[in-house]
C-alpha positions in Angstrom: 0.0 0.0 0.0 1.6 3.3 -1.0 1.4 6.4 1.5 1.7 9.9 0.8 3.7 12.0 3.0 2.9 15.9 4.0 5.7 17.8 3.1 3.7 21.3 4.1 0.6 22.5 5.4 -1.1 26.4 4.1 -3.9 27.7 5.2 -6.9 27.9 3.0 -8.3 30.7 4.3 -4.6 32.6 2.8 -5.5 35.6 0.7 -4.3 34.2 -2.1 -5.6 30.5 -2.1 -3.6 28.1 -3.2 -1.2 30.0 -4.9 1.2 29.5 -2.0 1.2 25.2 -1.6 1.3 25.6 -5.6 4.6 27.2 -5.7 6.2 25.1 -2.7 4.7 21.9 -4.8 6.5 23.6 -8.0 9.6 24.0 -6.0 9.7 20.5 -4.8 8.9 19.3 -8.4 12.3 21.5 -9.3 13.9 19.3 -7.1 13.1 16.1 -8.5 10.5 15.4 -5.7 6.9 14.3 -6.7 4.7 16.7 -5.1 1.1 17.8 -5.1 -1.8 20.0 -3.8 -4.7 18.8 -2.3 -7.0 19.9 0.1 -7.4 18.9 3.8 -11.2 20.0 4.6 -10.6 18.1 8.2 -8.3 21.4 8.6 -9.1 23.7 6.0 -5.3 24.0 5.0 -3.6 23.1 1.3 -1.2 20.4 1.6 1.9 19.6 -0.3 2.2 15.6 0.0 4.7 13.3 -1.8 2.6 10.5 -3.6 6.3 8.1 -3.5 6.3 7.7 0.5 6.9 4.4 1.2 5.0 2.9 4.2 5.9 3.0 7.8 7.3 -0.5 8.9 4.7 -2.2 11.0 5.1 -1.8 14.9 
């Protein structure tokens, strides 16, 4: 099963929407890092997650 891993958090509520997580996910793209936006609506923030985390060992 493949996990995705927050890489940052913005708030939706942010003047400019998403603008923000957008150019922090473009960055990370820059980087060679697979990111994207989506929306938490739990939180009401933008997240940046990573779609390639691998999954946390099991305890």
């Amino acid at each position: 099963m493949r996990t995705k891993k927050v890489l940052d958090s913005f708030p939706a509520g942010d003047p400019m929407g998403s603008r923000p997580a957008e150019e922090y996910a473009a960055r990370c793209r820059e980087r060679g890092e697979a990111a994207t936006v989506v929306m938490d609506l739990a939180t009401d923030s933008f997240l940046v997650v990573s779609p390639d985390a691998e999954p946390a060992p099991a305890s």
